[in-house]
N, C-alpha and C positions, 0 to 999 in steps of 0.2 A: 525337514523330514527326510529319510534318508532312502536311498533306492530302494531297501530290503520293507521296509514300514511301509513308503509306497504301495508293492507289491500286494501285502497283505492287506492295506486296506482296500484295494480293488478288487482282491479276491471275497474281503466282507460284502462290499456294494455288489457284486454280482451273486451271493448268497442272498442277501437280503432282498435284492431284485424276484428271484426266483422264489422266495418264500412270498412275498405279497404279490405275487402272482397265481401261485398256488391257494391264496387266498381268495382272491378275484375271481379265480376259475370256481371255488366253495360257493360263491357269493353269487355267481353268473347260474350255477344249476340251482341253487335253490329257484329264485326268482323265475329261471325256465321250466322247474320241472315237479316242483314243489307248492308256490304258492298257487290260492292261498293259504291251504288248508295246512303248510311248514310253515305258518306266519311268525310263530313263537320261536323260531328259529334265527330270525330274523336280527335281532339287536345282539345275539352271540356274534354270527356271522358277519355282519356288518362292523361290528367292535375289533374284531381281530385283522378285519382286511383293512382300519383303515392303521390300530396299531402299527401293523408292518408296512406299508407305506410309509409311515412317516419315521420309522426306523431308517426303512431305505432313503426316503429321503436327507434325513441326518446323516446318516454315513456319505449321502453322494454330496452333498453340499460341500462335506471335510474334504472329500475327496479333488474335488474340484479348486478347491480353495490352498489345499496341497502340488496341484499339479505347475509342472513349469511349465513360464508361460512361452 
């Protein structure tokens, strides 16, 4: 992988970072401030934060698996 490809996919994993965190944070106020009565909210919000987690995860894996050692 090449220095420029590198770059970009660190700049993916720390997008992706911030999106399933922004997620995490969705997922943290409902639970604090919501339930139970946002229950029904629940399998939305929990579906999407853990999607992006595991997005990020996939990319950090590449990323790591990319990096010299």
């Amino acid at each position: 992988m090449s220095a420029e490809e590198l770059k970009t996919l660190e700049k993916e994993v720390k997008k992706l970072k911030r999106i399933a965190s922004e997620w995490a944070g969705q997922l943290h106020d409902l639970v604090e401030d919501k339930l139970p009565a946002g229950y029904e909210e629940l399998p939305a919000i929990a579906q999407s934060t853990y999607d992006a987690c595991q997005a990020w995860s996939v990319a950090n894996a590449k990323l790591n698996a990319n990096q010299p050692s």
